[in-house]
Steps between C-alpha positions, in 0.01 A plus 500: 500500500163408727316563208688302264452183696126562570480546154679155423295335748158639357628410175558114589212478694263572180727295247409194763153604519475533128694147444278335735182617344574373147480166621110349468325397781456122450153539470603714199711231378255248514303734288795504225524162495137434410497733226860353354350143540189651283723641219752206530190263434341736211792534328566124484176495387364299800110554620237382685709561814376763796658588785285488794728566784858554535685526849844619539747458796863630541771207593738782561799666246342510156308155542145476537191250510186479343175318474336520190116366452364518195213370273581335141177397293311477815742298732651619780904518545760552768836543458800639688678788324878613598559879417837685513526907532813688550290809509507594166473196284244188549510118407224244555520097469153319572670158703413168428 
């Protein structure tokens, strides 16, 4: 019986290690979000934009915060850039 729940605990204590590692970092995120920004803009066929810096901060839940610097035909950019990850899925809106 000892061994049983030794063997249940074990067993929970990896799936929780295992769930919490799937998550990115949200240094990793930030990395996702530049490369879906790049692909969002190819495929609509948008150029002479370049990402020169993009900072990410989490809010807390899902919700997170970004600064996004970039360079368009030589100018220089800023805008703020709201993210949302559950963990497994992503969503990005540059803000007005």
């Amino acid at each position: 019986m000892k061994k049983l729940v030794l063997l249940k605990r074990y067993l929970s204590i990896l799936f929780l290690v295992f769930l919490f590692s799937c998550k990115l970092s949200t240094d990793e995120l930030a990395s996702e979000v530049k490369i879906s920004m790049n692909e969002t803009w190819e495929e609509s066929g948008v150029t002479g934009i370049q990402i020169e810096s993009f900072l990410l901060t989490h809010k807390g839940g899902n919700e997170y915060s970004g600064i996004l610097k970039t360079d368009e035909d030589g100018e220089s950019f800023t805008y703020s850039v709201d993210v949302i990850y559950d963990g497994e899925n992503m969503q990005w809106e540059i803000v007005d």
